[in-house]
DSSP file (Angstrom, degrees, kcal/mol; ACC not computed):
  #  RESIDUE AA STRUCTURE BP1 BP2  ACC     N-H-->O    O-->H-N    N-H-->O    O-->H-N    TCO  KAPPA ALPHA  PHI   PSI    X-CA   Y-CA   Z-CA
    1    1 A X              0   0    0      0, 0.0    83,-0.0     0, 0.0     3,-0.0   0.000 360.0 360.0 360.0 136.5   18.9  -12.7    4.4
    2    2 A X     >  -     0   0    0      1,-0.1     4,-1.0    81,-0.1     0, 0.0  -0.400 360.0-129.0 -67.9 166.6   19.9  -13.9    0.9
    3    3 A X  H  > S+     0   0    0      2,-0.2     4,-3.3     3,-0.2     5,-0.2   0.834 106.6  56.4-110.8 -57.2   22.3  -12.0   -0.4
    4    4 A X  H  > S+     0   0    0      2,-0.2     4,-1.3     3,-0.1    -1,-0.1   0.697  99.6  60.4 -43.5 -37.8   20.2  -11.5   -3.7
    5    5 A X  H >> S+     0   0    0      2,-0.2     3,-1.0     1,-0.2     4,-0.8   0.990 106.9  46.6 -58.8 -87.3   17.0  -10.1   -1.8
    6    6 A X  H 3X S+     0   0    0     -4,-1.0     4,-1.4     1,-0.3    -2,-0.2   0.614 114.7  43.0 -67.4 -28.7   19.1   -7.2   -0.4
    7    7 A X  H 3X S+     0   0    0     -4,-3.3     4,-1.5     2,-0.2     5,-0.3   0.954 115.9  56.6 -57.2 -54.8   20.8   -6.3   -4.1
    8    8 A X  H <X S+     0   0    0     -4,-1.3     4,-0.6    -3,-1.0    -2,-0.3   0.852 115.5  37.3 -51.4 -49.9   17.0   -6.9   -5.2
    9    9 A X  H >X S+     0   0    0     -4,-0.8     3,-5.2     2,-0.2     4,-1.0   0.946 105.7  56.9 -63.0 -68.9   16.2   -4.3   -2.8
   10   10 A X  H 3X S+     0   0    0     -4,-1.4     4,-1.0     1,-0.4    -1,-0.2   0.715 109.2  51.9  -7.0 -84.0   18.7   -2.0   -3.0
   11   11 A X  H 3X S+     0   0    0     -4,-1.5     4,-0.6     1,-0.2    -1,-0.4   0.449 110.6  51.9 -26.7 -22.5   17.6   -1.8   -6.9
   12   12 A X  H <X S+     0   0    0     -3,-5.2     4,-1.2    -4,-0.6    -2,-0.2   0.916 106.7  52.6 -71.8 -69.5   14.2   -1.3   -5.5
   13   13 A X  H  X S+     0   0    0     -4,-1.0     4,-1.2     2,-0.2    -2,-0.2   0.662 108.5  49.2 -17.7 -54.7   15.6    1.6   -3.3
   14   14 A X  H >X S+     0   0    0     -4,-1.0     4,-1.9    -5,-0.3     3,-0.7   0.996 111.6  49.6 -98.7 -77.7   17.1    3.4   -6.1
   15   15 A X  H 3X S+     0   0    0     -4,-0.6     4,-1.3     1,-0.3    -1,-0.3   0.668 104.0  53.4  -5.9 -45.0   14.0    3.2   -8.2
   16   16 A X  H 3X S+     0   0    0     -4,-1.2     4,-3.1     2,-0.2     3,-0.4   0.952 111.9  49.8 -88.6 -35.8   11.5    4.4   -5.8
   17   17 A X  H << S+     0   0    0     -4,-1.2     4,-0.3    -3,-0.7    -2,-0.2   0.687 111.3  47.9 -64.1 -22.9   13.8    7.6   -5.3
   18   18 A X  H  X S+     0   0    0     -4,-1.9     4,-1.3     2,-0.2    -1,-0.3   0.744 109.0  54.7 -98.5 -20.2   14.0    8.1   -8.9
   19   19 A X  H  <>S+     0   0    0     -4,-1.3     5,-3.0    -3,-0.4     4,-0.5   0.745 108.0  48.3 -70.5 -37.4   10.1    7.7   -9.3
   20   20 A X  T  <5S+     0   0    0     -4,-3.1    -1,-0.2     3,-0.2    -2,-0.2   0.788 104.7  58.7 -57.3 -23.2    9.4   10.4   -6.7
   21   21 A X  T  45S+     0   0    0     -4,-0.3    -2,-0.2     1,-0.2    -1,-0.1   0.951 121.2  34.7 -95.4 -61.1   12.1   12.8   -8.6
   22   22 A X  T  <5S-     0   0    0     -4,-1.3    -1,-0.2     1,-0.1    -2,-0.2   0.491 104.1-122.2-125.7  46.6    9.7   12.1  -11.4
   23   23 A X  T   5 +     0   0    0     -4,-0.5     2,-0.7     1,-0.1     3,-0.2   0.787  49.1 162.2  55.7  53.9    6.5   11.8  -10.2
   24   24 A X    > < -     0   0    0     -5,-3.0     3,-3.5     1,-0.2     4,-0.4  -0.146  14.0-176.9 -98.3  49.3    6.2    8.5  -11.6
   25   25 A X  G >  S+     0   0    0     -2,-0.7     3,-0.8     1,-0.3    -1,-0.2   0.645  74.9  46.5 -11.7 -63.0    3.1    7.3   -9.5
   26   26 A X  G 3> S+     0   0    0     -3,-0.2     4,-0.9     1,-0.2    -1,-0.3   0.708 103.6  53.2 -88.8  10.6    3.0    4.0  -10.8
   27   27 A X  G <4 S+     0   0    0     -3,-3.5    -1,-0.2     2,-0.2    -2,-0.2   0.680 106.8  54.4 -85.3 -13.9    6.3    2.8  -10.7
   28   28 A X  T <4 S+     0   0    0     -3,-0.8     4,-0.2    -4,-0.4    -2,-0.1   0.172 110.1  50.9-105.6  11.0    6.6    3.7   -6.9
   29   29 A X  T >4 S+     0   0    0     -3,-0.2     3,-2.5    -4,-0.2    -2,-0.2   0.653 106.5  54.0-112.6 -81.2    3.3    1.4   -6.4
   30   30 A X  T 3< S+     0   0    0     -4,-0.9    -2,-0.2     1,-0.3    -3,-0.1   0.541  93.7  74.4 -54.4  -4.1    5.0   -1.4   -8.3
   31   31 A X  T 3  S+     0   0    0     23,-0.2    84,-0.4    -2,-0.1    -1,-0.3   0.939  89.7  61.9 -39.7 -54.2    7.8   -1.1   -5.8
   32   32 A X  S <  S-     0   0    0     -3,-2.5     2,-0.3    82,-0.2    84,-0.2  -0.146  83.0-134.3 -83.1 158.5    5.8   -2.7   -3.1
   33   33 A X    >   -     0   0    0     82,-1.3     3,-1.9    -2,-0.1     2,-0.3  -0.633  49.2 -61.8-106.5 176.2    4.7   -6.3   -3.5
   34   34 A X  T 3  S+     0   0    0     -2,-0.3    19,-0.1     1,-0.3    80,-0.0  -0.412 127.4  18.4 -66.9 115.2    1.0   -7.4   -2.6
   35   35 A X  T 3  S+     0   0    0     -2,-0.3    -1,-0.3     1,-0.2    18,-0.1   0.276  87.6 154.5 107.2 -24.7    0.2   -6.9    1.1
   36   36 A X    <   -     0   0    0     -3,-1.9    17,-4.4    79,-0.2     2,-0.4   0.116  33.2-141.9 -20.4 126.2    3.4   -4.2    1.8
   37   37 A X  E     -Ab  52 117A   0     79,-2.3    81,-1.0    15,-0.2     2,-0.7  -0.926   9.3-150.9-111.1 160.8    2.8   -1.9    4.6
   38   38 A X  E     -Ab  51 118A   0     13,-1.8    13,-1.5    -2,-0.4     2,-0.4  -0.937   9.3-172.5 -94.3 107.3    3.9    2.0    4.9
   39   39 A X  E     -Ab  50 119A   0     79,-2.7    81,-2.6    -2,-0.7     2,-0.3  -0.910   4.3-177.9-114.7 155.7    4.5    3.2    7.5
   40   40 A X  E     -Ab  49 120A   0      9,-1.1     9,-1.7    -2,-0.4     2,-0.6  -0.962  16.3-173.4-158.1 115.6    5.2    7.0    7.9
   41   41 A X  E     +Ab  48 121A   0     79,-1.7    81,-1.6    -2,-0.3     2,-0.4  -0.866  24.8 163.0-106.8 102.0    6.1    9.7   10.7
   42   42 A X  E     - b   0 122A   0     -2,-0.6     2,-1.7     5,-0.5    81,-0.1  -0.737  52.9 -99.2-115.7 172.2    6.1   13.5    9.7
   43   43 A X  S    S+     0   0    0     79,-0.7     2,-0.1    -2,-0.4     4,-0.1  -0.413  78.4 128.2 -84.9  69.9    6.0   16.7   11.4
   44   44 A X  S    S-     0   0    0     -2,-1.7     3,-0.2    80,-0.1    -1,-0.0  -0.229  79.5-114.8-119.1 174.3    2.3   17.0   11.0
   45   45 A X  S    S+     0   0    0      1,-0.4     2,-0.3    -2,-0.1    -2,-0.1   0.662 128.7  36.9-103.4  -5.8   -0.5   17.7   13.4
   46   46 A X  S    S+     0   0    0     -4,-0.0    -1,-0.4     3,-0.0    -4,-0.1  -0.923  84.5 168.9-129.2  92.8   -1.8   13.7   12.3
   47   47 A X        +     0   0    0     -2,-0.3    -5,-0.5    -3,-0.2     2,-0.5  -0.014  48.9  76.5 -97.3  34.5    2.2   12.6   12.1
   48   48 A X  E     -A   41   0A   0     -7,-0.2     2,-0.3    -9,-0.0    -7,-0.2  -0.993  60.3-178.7-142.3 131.8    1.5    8.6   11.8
   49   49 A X  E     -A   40   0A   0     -9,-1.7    -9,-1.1    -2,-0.5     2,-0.6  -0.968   7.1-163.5-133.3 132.8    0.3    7.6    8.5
   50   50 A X  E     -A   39   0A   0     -2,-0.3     2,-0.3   -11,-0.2   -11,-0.2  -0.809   9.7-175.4-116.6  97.5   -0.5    4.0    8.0
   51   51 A X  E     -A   38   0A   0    -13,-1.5   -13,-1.8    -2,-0.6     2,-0.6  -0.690  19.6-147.6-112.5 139.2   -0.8    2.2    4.5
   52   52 A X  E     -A   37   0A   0     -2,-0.3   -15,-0.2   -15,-0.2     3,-0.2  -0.818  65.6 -17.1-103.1  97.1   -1.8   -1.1    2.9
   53   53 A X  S  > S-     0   0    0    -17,-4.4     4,-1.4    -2,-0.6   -19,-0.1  -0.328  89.2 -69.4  90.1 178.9   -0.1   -2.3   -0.3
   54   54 A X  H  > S+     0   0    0      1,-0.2     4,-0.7   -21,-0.2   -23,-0.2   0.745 123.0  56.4 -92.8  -1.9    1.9   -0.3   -2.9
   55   55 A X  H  > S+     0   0    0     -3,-0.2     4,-0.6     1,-0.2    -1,-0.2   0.756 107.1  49.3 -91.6 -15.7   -1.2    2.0   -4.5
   56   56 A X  H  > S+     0   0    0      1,-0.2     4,-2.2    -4,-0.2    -1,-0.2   0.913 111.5  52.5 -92.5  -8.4   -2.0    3.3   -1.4
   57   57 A X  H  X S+     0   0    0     -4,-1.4     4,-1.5     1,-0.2    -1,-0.2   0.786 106.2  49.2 -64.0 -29.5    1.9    4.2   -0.8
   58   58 A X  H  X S+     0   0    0     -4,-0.7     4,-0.9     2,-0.2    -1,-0.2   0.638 105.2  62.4-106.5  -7.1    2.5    6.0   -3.7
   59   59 A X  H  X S+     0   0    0     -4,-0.6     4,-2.5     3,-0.1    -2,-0.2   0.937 109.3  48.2 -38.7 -61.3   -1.0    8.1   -2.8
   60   60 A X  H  X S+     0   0    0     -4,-2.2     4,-1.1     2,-0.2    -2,-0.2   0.776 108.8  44.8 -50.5 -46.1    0.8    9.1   -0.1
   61   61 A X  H  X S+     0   0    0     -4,-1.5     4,-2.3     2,-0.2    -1,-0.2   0.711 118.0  45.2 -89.6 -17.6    3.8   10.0   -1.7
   62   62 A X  H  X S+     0   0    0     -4,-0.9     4,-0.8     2,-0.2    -2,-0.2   0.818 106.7  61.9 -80.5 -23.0    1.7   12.0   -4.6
   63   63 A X  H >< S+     0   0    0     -4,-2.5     3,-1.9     2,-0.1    -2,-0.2   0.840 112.5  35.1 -54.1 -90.3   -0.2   13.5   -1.9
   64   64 A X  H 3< S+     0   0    0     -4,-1.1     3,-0.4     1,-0.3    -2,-0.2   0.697 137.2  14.1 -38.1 -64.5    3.2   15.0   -0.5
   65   65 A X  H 3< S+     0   0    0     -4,-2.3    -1,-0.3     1,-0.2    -2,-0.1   0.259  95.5 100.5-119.4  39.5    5.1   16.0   -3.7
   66   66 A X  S << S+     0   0    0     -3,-1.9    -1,-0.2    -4,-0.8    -2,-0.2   0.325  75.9  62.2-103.9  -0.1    2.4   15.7   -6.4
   67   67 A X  S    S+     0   0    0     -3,-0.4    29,-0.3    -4,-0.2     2,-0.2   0.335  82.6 111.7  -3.8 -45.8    1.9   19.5   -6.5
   68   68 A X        -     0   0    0      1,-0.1    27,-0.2    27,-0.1     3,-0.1  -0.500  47.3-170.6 -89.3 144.7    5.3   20.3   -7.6
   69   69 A X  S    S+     0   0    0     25,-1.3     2,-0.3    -2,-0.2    -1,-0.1   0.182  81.3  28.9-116.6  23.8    6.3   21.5  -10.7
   70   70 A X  E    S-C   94   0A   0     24,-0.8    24,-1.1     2,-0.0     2,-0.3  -0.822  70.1-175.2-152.4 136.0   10.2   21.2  -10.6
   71   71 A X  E     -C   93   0A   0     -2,-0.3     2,-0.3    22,-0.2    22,-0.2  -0.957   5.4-173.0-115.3 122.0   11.6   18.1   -8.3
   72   72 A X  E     -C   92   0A   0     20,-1.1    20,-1.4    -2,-0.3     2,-0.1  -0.727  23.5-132.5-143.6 123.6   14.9   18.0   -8.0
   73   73 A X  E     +C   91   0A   0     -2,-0.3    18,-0.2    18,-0.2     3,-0.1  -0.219  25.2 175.6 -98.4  96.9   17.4   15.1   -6.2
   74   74 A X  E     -     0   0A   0     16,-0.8     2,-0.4     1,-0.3    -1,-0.2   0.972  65.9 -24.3 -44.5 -70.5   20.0   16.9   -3.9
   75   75 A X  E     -C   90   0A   0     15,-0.7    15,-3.3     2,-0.0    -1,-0.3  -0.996  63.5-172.1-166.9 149.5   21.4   14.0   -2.7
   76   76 A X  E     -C   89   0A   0     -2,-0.4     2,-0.2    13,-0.2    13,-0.2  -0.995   4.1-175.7-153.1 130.2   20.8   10.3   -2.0
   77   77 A X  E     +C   88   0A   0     11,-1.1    11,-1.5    -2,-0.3     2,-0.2  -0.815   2.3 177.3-115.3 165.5   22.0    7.1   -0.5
   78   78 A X  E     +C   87   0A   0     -2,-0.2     2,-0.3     9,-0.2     9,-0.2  -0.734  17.3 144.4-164.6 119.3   21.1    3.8   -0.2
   79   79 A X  E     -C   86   0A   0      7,-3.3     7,-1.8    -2,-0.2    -2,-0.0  -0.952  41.5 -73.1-149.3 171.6   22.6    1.3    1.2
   80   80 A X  E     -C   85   0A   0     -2,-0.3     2,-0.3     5,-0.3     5,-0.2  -0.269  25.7-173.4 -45.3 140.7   22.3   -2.2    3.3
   81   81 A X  E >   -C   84   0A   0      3,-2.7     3,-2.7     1,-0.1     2,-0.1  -0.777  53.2 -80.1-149.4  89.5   21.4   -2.7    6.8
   82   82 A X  T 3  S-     0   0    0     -2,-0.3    -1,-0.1     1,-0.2    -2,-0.0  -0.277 116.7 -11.8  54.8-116.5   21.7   -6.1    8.2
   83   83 A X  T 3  S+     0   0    0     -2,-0.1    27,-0.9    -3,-0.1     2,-0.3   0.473 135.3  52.3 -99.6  18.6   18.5   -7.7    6.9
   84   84 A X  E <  S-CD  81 109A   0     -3,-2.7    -3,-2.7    25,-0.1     2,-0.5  -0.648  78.0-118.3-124.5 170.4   16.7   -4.3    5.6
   85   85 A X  E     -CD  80 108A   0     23,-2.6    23,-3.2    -2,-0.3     2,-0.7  -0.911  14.2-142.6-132.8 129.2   17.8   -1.5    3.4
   86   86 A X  E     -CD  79 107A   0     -7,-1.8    -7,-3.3    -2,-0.5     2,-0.7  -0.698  15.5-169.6-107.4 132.2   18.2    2.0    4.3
   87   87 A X  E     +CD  78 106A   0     19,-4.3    19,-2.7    -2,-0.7     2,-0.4  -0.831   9.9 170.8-104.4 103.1   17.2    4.7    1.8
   88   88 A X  E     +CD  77 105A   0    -11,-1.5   -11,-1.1    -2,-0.7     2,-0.3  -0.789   8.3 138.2-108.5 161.8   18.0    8.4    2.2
   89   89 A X  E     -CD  76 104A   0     15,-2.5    15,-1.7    -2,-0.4     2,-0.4  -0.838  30.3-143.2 178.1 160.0   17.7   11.6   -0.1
   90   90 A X  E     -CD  75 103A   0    -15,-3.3   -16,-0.8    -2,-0.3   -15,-0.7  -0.830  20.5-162.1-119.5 162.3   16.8   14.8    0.1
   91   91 A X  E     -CD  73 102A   0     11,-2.6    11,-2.5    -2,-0.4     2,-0.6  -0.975  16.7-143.8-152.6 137.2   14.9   17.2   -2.6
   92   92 A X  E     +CD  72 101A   0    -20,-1.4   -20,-1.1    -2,-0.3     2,-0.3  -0.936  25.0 167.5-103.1 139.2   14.1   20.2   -3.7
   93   93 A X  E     -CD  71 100A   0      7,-1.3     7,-3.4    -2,-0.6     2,-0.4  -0.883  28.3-134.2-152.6 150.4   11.2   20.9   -5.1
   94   94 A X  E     -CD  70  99A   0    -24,-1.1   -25,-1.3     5,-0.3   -24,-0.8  -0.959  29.7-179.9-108.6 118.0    9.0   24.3   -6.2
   95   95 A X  E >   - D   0  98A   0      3,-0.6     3,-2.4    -2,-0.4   -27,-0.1  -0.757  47.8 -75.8-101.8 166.1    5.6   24.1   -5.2
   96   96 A X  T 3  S+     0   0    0    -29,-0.3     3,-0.1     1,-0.3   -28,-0.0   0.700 132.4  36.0 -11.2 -38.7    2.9   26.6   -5.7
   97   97 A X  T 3  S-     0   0    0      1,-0.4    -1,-0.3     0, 0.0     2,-0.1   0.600 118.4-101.0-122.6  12.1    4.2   28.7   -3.2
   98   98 A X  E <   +D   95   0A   0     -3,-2.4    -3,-0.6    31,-0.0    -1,-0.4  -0.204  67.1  26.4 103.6-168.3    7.6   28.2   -3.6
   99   99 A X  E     +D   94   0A   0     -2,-0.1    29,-0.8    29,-0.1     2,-0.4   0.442  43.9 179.7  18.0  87.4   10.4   26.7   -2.3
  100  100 A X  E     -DE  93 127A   0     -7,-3.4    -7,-1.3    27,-0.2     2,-1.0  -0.849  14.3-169.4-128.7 123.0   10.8   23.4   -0.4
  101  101 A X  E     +D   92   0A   0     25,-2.7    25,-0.4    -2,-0.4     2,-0.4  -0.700  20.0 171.6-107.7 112.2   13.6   21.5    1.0
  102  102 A X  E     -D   91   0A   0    -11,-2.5   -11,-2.6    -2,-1.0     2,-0.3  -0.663  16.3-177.7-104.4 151.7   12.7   17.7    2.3
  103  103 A X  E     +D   90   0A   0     -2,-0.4    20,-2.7   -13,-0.3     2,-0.3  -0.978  11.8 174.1-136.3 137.9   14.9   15.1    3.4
  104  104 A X  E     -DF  89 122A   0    -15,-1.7   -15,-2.5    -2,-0.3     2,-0.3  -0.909  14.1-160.5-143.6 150.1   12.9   11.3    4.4
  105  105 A X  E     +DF  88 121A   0     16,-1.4    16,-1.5    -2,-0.3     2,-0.4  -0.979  13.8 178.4-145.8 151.3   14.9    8.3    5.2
  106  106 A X  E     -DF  87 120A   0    -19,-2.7   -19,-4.3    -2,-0.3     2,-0.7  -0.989  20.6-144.5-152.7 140.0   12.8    4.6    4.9
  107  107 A X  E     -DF  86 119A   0     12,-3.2    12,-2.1    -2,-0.4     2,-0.3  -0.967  20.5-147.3-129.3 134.9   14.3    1.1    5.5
  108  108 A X  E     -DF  85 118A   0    -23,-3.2   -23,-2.6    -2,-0.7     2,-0.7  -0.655   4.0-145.2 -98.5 143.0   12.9   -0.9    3.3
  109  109 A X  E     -DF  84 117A   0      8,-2.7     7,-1.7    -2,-0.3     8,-1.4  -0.991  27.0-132.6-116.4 117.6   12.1   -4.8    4.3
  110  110 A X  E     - F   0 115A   0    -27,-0.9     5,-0.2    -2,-0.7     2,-0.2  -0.529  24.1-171.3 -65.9 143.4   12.6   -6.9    1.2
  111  111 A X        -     0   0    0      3,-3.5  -102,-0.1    -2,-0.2     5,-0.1  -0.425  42.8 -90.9-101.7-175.1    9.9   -9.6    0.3
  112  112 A X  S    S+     0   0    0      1,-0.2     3,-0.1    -2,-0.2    -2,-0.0   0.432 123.0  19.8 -79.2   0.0   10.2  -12.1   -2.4
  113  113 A X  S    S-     0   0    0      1,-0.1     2,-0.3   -79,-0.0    -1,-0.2   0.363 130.9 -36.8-140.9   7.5    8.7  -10.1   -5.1
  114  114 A X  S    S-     0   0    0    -81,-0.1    -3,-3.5   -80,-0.0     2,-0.8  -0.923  96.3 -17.0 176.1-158.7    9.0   -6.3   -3.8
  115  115 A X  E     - F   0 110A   0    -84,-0.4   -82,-1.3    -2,-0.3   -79,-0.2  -0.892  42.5-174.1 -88.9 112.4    8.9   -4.2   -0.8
  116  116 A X  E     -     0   0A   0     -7,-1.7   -79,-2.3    -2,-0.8     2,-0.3   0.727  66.0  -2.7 -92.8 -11.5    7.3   -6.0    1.6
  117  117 A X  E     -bF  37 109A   0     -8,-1.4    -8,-2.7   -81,-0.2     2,-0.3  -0.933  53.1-156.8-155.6 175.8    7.3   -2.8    4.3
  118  118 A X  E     -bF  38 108A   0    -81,-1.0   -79,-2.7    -2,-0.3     2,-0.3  -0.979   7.8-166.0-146.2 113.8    8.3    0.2    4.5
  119  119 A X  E     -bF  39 107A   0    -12,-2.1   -12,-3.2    -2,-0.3     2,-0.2  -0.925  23.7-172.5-140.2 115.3    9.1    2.6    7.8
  120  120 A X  E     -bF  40 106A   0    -81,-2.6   -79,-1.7    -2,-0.3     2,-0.4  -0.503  15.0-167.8-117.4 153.5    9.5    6.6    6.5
  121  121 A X  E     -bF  41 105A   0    -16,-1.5   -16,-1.4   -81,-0.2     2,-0.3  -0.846  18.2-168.2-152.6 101.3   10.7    9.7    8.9
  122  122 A X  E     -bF  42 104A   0    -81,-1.6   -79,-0.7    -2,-0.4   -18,-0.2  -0.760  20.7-148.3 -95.2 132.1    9.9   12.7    6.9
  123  123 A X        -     0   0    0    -20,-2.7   -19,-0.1    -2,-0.3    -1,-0.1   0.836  47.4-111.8 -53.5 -34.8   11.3   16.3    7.9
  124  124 A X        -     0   0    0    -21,-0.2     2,-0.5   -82,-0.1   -21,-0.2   0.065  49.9 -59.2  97.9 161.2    8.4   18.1    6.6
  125  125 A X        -     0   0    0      1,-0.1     2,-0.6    -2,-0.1   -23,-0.1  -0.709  57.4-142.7 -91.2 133.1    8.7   20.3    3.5
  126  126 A X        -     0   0    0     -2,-0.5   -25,-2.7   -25,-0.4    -1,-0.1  -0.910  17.7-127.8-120.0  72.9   11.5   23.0    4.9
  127  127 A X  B     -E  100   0A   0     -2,-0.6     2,-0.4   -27,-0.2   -27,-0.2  -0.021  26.5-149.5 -29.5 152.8   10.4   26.7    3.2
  128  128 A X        -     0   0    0    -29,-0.8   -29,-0.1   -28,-0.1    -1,-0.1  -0.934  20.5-105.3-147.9 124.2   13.6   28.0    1.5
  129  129 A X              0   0    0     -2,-0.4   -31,-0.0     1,-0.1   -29,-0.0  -0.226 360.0 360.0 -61.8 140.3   14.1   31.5    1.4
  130  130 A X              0   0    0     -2,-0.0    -1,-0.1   -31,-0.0   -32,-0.0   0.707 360.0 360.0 -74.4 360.0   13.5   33.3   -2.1
């Protein structure tokens, strides 16, 4: 892997984390290049989510924290992995019914123009007591 694809990514990384923080639906589409998959395990009763391209990824990710009406970025890394990049962070966020703490970590595979896939392991949003 060029050296340049994995900075490009990185810079990607850091972007899509900062577009969830502010619910910036299309910037977290434009992440992905044309033809990107998601893929996505949460602690769900349907944990496998499977997605094609970057609008239906950032669906995904407004389904999940597109309710809330405070987001805010505990704590985040991002860093190289061989030919991939792994992206962590955690958030808290107030939803309707209060409190949530999430943590997801995704290793991003750079393409030549984006994120060409994506494979997410979500905690599931983590009540925090009032």
């Amino acid at each position: 892997m060029e050296t340049k694809s994995l900075a490009a990514a990185m810079v990607l990384g850091r972007a899509f984390v900062d577009a969830i923080v502010a619910h910036d639906w299309p910037t977290i589409a434009a992440c992905f290049e044309p033809g990107s998959i998601f893929l996505a395990v949460t602690p769900s009763r349907k944990p496998f989510k499977e997605h094609d391209g970057g609008e239906a990824a950032a669906d995904q990710i407004r389904h999940w924290f597109g309710d809330a009406d405070i987001t805010e970025l505990v704590s985040s890394t991002i860093e190289p992995m061989q030919d991939r990049v792994h992206v962590a962070y955690r958030i808290h966020e107030h939803e309707p019914d209060g409190w949530y703490l999430v943590e997801q970590h995704a290793f991003i595979t750079p393409g030549s123009t984006g994120i060409a896939a994506m494979h997410l392991l979500c905690s599931g949003f983590r009540p925090v007591p009032a």
